[in-house]
Predicted model as a PDB file, atoms N, CA, C, CB and O in Angstrom, pLDDT in the B-factor column:
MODEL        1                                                                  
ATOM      1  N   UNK A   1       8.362 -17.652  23.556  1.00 94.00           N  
ATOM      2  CA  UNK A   1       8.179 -16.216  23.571  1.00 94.00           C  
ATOM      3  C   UNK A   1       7.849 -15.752  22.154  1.00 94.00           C  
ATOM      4  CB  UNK A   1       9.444 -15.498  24.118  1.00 94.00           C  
ATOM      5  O   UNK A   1       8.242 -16.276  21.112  1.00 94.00           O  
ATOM      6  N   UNK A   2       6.832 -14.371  22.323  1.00 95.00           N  
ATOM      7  CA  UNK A   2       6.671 -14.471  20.482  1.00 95.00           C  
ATOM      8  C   UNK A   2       6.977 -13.028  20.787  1.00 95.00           C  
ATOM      9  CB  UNK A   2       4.884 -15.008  19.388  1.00 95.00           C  
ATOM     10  O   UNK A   2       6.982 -12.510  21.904  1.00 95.00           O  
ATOM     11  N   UNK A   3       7.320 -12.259  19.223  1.00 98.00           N  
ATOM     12  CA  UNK A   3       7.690 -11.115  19.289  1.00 98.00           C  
ATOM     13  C   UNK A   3       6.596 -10.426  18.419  1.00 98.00           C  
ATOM     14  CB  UNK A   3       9.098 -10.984  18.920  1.00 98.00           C  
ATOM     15  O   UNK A   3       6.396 -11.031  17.366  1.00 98.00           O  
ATOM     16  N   UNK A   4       5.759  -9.189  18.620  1.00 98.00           N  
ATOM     17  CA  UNK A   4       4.119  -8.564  18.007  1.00 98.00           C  
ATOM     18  C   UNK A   4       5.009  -7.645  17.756  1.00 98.00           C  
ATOM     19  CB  UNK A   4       2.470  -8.148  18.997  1.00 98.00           C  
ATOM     20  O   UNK A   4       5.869  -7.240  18.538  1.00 98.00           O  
ATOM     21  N   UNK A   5       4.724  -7.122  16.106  1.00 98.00           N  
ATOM     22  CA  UNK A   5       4.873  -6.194  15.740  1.00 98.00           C  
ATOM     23  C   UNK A   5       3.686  -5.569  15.664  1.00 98.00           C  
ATOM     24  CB  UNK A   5       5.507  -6.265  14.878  1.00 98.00           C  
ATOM     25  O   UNK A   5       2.835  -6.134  14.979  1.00 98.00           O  
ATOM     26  N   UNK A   6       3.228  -3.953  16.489  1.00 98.00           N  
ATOM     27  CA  UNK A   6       2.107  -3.472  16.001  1.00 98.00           C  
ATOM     28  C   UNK A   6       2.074  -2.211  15.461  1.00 98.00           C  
ATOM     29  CB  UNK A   6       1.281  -3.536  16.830  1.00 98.00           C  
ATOM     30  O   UNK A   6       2.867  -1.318  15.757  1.00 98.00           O  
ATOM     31  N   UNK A   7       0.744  -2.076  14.300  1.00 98.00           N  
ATOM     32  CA  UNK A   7       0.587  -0.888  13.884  1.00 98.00           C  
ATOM     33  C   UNK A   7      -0.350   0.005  14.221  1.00 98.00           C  
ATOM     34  CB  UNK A   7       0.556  -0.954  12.898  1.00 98.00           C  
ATOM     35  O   UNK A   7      -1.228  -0.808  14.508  1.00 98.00           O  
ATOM     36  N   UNK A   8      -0.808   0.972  14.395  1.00 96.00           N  
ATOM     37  CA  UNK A   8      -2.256   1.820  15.010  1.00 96.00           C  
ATOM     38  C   UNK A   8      -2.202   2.862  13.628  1.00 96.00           C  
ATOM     39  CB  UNK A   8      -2.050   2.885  17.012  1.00 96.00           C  
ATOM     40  O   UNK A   8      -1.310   3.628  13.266  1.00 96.00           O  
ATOM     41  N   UNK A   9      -3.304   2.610  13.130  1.00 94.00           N  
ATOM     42  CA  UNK A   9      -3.129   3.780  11.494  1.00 94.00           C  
ATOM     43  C   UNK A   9      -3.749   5.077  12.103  1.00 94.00           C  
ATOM     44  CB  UNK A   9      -4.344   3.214   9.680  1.00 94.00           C  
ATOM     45  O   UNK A   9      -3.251   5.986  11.439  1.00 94.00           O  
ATOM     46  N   UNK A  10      -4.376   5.480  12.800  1.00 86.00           N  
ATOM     47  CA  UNK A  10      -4.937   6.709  13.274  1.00 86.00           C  
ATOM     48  C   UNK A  10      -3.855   7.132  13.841  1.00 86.00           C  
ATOM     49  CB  UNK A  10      -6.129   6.693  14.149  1.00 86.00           C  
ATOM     50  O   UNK A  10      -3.601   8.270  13.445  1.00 86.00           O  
ATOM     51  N   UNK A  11      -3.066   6.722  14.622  1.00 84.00           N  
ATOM     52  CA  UNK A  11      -2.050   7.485  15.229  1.00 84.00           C  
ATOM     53  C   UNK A  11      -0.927   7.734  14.674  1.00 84.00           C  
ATOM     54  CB  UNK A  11      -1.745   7.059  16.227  1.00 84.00           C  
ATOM     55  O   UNK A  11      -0.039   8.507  15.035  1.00 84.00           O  
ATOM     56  N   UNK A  12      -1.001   6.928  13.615  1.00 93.00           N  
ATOM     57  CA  UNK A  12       0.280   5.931  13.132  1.00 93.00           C  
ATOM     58  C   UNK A  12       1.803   5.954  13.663  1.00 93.00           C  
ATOM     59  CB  UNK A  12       0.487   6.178  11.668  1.00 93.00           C  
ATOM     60  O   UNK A  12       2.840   6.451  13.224  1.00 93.00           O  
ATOM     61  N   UNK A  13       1.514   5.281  14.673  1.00 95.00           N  
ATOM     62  CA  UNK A  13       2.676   4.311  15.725  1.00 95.00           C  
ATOM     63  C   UNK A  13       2.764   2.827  15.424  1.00 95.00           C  
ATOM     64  CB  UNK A  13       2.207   4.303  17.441  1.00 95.00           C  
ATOM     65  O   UNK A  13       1.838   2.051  15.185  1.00 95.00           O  
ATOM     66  N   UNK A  14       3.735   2.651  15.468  1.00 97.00           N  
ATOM     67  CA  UNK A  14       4.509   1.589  15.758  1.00 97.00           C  
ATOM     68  C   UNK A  14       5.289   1.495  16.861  1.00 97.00           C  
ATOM     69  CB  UNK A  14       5.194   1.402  14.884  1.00 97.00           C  
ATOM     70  O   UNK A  14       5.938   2.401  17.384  1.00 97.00           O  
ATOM     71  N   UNK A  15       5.168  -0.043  17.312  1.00 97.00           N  
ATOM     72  CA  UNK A  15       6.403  -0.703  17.829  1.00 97.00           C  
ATOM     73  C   UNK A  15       6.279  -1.553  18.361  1.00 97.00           C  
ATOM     74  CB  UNK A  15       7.121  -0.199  18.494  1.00 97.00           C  
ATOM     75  O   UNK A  15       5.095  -1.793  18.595  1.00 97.00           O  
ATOM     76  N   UNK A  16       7.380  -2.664  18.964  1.00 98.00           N  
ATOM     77  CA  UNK A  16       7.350  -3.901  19.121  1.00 98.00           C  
ATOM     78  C   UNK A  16       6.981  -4.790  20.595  1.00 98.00           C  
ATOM     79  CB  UNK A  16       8.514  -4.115  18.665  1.00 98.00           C  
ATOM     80  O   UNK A  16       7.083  -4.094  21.605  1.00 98.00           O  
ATOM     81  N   UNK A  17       6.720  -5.702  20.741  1.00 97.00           N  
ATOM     82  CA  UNK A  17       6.669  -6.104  22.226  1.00 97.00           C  
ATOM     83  C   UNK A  17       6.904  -7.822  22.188  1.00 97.00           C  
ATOM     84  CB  UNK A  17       5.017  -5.607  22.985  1.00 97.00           C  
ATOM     85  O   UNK A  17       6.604  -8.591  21.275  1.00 97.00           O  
ATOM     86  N   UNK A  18       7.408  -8.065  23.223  1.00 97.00           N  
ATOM     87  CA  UNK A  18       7.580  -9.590  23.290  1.00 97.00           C  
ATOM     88  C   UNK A  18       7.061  -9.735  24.560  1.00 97.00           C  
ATOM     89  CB  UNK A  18       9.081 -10.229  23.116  1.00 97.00           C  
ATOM     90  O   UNK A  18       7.216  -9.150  25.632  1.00 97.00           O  
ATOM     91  N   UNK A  19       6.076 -11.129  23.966  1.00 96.00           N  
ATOM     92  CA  UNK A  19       4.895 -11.295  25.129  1.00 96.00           C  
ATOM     93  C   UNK A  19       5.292 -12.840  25.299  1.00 96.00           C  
ATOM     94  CB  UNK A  19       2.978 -10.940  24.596  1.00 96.00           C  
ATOM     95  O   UNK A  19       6.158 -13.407  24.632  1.00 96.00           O  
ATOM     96  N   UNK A  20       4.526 -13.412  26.286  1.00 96.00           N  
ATOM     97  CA  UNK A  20       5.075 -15.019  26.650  1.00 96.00           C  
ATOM     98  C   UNK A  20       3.504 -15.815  26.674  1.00 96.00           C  
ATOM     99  CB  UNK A  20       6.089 -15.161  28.570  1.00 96.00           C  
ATOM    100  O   UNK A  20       3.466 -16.986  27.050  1.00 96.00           O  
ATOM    101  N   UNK A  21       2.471 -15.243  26.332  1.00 94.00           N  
ATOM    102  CA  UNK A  21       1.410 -15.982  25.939  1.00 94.00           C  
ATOM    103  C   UNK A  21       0.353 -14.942  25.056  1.00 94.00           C  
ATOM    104  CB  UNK A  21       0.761 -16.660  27.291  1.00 94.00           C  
ATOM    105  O   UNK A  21       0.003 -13.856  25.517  1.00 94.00           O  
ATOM    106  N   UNK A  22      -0.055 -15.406  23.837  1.00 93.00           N  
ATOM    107  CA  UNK A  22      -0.816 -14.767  22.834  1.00 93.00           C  
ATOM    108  C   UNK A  22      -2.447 -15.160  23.284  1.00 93.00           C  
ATOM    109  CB  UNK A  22      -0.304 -15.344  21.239  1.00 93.00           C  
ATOM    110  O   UNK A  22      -2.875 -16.312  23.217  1.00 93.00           O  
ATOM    111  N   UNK A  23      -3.128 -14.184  23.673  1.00 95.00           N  
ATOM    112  CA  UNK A  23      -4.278 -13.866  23.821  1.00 95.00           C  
ATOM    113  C   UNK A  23      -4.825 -12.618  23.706  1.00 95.00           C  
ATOM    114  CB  UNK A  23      -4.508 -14.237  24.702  1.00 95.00           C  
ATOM    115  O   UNK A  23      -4.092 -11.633  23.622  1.00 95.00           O  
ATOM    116  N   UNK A  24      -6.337 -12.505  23.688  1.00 95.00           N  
ATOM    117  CA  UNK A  24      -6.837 -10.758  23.184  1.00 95.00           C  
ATOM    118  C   UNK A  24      -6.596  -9.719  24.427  1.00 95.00           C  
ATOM    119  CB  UNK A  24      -8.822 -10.619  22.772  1.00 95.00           C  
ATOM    120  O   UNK A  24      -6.452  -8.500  24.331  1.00 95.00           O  
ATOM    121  N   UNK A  25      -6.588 -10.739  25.965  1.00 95.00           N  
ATOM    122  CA  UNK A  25      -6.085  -9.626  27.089  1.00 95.00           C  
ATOM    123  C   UNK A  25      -4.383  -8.863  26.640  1.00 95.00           C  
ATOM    124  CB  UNK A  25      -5.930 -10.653  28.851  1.00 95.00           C  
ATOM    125  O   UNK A  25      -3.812  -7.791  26.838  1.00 95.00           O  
ATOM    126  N   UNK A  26      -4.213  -9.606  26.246  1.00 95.00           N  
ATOM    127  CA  UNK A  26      -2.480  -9.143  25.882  1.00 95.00           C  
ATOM    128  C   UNK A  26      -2.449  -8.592  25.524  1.00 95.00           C  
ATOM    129  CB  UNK A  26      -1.532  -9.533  25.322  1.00 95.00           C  
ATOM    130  O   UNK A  26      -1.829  -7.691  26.089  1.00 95.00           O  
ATOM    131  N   UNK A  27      -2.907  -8.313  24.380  1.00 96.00           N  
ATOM    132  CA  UNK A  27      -2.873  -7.585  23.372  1.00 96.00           C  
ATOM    133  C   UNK A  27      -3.813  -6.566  23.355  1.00 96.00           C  
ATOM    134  CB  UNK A  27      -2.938  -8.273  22.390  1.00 96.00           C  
ATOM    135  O   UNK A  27      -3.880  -5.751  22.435  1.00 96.00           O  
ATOM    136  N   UNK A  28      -4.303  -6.568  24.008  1.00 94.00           N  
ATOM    137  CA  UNK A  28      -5.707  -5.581  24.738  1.00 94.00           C  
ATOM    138  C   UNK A  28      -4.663  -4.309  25.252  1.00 94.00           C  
ATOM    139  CB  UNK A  28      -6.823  -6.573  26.515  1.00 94.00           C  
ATOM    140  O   UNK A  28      -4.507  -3.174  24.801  1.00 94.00           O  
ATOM    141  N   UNK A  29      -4.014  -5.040  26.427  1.00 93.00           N  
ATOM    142  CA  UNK A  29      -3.267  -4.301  27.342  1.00 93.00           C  
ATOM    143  C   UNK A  29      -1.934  -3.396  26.856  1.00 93.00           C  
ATOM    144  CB  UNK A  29      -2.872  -5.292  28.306  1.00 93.00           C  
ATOM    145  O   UNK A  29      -1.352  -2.450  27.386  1.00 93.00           O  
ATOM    146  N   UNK A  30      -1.687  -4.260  25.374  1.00 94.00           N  
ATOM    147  CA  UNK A  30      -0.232  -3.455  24.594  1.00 94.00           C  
ATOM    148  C   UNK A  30      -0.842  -2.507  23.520  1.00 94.00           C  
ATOM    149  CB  UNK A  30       0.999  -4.698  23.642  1.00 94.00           C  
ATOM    150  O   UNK A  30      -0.142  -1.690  22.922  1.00 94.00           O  
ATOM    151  N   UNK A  31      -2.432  -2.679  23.260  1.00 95.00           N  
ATOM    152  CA  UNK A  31      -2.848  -1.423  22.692  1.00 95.00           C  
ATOM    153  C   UNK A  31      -2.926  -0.083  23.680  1.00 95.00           C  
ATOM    154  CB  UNK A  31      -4.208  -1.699  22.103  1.00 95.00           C  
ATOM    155  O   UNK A  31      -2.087   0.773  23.963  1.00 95.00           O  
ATOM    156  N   UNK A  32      -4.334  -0.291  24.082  1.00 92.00           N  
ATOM    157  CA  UNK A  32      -4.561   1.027  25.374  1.00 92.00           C  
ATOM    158  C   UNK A  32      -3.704   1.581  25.679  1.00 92.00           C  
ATOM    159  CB  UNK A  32      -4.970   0.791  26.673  1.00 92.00           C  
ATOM    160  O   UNK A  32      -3.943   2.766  25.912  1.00 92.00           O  
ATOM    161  N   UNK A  33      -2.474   1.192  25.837  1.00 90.00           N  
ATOM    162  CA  UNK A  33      -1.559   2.029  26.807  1.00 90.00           C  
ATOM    163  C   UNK A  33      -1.303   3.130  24.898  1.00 90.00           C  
ATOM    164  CB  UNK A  33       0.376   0.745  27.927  1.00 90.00           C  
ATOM    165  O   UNK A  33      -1.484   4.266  25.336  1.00 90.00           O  
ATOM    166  N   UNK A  34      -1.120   3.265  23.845  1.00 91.00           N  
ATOM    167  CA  UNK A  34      -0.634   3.728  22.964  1.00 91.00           C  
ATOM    168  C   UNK A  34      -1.625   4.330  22.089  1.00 91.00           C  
ATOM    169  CB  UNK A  34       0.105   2.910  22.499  1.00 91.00           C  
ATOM    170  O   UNK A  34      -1.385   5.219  21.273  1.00 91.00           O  
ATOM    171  N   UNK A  35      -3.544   3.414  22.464  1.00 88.00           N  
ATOM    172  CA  UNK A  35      -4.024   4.604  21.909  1.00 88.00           C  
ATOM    173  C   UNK A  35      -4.264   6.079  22.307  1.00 88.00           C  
ATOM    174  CB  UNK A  35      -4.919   4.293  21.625  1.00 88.00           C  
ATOM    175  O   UNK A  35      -3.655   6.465  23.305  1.00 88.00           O  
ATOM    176  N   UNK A  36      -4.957   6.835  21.754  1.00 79.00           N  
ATOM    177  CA  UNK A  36      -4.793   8.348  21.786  1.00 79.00           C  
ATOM    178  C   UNK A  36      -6.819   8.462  22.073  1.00 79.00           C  
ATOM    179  CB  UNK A  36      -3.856   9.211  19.853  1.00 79.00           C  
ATOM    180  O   UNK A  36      -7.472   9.487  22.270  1.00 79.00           O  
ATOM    181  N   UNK A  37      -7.163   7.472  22.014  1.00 76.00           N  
ATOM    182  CA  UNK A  37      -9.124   7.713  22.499  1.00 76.00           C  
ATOM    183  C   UNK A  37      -9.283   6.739  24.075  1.00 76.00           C  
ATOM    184  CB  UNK A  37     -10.647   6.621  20.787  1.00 76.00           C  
ATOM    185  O   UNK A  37      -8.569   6.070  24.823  1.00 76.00           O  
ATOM    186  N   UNK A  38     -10.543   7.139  23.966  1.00 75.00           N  
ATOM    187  CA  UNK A  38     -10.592   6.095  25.076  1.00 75.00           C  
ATOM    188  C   UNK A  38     -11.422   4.746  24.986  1.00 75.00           C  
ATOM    189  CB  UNK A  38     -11.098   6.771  26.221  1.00 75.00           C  
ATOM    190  O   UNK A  38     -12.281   4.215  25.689  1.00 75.00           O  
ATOM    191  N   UNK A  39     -10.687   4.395  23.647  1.00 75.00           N  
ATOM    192  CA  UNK A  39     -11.699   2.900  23.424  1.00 75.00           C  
ATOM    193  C   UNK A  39     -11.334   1.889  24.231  1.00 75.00           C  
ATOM    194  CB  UNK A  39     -11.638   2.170  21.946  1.00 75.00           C  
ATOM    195  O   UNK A  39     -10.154   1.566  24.090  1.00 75.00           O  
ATOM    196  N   UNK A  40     -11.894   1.330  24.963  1.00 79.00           N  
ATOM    197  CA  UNK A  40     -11.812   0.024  25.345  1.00 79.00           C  
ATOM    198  C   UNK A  40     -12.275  -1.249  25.355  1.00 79.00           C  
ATOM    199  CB  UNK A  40     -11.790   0.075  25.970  1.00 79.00           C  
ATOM    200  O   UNK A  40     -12.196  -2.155  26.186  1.00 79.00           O  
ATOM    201  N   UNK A  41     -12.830  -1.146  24.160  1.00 90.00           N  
ATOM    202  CA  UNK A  41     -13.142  -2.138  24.209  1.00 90.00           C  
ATOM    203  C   UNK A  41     -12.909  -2.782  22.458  1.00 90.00           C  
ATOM    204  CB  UNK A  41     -14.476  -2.041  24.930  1.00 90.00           C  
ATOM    205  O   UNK A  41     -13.644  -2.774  21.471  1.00 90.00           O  
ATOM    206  N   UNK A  42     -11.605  -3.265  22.698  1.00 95.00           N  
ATOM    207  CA  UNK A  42     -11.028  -3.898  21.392  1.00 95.00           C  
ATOM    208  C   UNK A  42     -11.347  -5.258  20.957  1.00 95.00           C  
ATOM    209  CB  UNK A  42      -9.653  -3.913  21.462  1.00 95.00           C  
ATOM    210  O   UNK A  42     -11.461  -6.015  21.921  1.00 95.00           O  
ATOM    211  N   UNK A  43     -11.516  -5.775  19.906  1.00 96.00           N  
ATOM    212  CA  UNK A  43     -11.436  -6.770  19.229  1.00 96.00           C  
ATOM    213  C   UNK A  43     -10.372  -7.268  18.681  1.00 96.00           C  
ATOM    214  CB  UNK A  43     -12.087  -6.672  18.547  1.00 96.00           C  
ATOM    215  O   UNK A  43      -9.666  -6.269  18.537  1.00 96.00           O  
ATOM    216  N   UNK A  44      -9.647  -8.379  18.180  1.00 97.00           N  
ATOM    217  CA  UNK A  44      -8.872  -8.934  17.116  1.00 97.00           C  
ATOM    218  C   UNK A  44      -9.211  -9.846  16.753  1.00 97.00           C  
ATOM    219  CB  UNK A  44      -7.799  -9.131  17.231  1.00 97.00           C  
ATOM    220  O   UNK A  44      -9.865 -10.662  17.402  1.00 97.00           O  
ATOM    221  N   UNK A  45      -8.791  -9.975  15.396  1.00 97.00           N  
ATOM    222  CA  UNK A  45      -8.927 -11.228  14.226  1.00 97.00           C  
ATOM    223  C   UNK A  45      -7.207 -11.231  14.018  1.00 97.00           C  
ATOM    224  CB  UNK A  45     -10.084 -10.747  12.416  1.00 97.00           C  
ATOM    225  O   UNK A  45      -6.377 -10.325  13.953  1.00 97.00           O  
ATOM    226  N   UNK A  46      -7.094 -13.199  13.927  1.00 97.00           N  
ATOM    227  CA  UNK A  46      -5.587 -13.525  14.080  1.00 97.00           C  
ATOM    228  C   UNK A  46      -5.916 -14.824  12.780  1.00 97.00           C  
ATOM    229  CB  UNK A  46      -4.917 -14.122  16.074  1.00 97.00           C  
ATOM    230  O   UNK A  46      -6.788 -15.685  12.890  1.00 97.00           O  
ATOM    231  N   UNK A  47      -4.749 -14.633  11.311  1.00 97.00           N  
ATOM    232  CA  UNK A  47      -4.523 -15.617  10.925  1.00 97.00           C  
ATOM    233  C   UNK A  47      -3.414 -16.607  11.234  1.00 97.00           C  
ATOM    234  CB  UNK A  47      -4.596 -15.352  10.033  1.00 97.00           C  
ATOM    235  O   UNK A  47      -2.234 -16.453  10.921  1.00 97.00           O  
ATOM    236  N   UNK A  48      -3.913 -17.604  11.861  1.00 96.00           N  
ATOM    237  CA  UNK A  48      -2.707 -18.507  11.918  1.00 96.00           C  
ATOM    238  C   UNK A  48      -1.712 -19.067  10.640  1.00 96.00           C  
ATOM    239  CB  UNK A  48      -3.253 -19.649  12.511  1.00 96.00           C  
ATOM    240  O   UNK A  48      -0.547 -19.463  10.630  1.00 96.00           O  
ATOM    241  N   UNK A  49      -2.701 -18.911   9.612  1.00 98.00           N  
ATOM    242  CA  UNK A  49      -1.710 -19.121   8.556  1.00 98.00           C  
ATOM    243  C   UNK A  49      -0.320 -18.280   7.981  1.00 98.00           C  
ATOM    244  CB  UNK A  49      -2.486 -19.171   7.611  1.00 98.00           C  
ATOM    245  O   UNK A  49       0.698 -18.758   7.481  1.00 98.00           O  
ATOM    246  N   UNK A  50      -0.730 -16.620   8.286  1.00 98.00           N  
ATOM    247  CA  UNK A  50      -0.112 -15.672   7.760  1.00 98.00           C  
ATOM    248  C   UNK A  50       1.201 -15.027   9.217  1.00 98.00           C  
ATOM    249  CB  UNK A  50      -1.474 -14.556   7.167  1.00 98.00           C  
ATOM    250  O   UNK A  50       2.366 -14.630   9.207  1.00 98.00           O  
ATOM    251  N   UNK A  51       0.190 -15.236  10.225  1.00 97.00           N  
ATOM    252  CA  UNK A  51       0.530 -14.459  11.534  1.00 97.00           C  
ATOM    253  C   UNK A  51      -0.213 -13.141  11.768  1.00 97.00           C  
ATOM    254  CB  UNK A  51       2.023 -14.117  11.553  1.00 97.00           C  
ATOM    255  O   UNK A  51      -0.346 -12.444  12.774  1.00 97.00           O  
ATOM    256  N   UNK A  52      -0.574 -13.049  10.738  1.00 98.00           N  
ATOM    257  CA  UNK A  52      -1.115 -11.332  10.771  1.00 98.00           C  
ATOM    258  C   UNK A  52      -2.299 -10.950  11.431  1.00 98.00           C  
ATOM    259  CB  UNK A  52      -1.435 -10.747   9.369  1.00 98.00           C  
ATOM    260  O   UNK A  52      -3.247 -11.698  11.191  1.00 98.00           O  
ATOM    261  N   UNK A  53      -2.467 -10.262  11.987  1.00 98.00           N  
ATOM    262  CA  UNK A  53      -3.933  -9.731  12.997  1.00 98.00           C  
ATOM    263  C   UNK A  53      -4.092  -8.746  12.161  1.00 98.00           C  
ATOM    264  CB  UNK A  53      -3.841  -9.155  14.816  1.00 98.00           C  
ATOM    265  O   UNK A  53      -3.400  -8.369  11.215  1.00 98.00           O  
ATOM    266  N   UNK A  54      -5.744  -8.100  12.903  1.00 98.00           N  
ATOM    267  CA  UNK A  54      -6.225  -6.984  13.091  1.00 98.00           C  
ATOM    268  C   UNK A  54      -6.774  -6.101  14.202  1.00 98.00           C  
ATOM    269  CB  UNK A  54      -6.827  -7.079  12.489  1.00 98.00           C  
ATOM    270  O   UNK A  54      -7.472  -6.793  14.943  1.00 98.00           O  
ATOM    271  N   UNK A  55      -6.731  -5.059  14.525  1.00 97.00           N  
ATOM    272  CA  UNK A  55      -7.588  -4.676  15.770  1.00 97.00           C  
ATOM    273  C   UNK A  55      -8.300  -3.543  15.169  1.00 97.00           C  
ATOM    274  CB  UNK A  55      -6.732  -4.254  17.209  1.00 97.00           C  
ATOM    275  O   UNK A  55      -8.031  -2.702  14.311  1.00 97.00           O  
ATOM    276  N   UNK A  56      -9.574  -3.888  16.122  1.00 96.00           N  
ATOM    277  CA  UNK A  56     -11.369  -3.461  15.891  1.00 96.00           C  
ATOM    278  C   UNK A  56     -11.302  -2.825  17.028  1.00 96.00           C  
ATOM    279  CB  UNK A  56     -12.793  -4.742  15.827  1.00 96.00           C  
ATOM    280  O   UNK A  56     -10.719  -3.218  18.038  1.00 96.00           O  
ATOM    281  N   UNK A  57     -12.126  -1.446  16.835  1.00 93.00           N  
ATOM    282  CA  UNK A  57     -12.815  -1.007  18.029  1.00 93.00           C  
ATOM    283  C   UNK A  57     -13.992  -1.580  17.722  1.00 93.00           C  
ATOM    284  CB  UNK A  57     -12.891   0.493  18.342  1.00 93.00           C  
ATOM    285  O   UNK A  57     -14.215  -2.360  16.797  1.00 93.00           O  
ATOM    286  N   UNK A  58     -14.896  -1.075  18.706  1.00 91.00           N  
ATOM    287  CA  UNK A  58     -16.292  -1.980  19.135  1.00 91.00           C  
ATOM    288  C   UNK A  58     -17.485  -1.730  17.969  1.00 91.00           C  
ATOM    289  CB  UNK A  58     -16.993  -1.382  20.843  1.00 91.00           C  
ATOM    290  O   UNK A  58     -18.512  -2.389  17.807  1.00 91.00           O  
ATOM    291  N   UNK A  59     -17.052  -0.663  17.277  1.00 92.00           N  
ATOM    292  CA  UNK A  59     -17.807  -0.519  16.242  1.00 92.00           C  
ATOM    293  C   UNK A  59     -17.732  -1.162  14.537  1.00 92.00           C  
ATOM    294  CB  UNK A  59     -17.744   0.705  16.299  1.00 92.00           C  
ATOM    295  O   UNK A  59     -18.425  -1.179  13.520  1.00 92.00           O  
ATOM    296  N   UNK A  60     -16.424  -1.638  15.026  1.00 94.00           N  
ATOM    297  CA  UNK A  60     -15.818  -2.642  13.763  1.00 94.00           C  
ATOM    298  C   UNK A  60     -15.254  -1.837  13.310  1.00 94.00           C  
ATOM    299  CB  UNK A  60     -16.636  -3.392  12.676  1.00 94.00           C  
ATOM    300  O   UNK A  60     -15.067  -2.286  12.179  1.00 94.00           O  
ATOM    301  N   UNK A  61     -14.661  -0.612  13.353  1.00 93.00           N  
ATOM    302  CA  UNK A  61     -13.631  -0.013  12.652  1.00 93.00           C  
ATOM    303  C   UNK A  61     -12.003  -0.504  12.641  1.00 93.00           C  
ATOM    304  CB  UNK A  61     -13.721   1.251  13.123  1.00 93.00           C  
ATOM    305  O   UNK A  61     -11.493  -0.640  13.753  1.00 93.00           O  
ATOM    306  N   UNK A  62     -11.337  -0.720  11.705  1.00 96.00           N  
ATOM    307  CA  UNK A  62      -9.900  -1.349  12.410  1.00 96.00           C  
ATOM    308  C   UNK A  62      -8.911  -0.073  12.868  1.00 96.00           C  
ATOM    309  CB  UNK A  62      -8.927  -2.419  11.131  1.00 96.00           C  
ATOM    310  O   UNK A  62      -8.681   0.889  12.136  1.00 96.00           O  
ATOM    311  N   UNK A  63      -8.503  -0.207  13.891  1.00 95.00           N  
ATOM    312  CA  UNK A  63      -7.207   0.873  14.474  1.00 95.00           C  
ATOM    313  C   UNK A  63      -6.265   0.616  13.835  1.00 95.00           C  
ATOM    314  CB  UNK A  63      -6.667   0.823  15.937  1.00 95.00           C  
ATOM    315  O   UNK A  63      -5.830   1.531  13.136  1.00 95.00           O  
ATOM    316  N   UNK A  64      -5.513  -0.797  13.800  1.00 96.00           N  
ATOM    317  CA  UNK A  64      -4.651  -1.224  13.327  1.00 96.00           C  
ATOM    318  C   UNK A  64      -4.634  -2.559  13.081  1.00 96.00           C  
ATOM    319  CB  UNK A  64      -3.863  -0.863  13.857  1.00 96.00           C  
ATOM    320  O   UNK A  64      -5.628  -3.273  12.951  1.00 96.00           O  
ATOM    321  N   UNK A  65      -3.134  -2.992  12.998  1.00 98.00           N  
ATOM    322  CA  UNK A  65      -2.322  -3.862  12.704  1.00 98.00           C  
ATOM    323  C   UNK A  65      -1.228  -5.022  13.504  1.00 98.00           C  
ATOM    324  CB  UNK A  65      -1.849  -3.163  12.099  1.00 98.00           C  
ATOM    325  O   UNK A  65      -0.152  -4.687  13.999  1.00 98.00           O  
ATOM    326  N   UNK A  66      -1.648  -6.111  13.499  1.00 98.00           N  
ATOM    327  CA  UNK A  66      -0.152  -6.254  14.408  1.00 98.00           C  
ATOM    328  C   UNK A  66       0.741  -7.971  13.650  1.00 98.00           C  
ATOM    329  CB  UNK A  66      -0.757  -6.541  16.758  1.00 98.00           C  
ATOM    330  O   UNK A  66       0.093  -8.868  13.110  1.00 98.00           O  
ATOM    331  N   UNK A  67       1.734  -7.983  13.773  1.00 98.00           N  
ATOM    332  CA  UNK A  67       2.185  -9.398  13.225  1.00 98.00           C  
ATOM    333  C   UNK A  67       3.173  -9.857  14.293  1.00 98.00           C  
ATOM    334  CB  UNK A  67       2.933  -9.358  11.642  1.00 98.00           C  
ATOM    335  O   UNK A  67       3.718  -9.140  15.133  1.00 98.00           O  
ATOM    336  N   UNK A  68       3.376 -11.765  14.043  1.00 98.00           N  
ATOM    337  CA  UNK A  68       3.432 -12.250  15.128  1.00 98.00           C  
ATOM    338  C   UNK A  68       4.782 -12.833  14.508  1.00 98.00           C  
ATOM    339  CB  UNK A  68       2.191 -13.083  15.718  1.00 98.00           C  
ATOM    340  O   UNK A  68       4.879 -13.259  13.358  1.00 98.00           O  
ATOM    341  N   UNK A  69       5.902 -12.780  15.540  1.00 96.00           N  
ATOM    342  CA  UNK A  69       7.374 -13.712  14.710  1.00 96.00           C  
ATOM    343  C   UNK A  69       7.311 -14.757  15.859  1.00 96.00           C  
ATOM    344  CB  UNK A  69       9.374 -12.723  14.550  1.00 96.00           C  
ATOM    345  O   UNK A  69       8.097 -15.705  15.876  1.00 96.00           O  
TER     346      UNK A  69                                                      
ENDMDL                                                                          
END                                                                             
């Protein structure tokens, strides 16, 4: 089980979720519900070295943030 800390800087919310498999649907599905537009169509970039992501709307702007324990 991993525990995502995420950030959204436009809204700026936080908060946490524990998911049982790391993929971009997942994490797709624990954004949308918290953004405030109607983007849907997200991107992420994930370092495995650090843990740390990013999330892109479709235009390459980043929304936020998220890290992985």
């Amino acid at each position: 089980m991993f525990k995502i800390d995420f950030h959204l800087h436009q809204e700026n919310v936080q908060w946490s979720a524990k998911i049982h498999q790391l993929n971009s649907d997942v994490l797709k599905r624990h954004t949308l519900i918290k953004l405030q537009t109607f983007e849907d169509d997200l991107h992420f970039s994930f370092c495995e070295t650090t843990n740390e992501g990013e999330i892109f709307s479709s235009q390459g702007h980043q929304l936020g943030t998220f890290l992985v324990h």
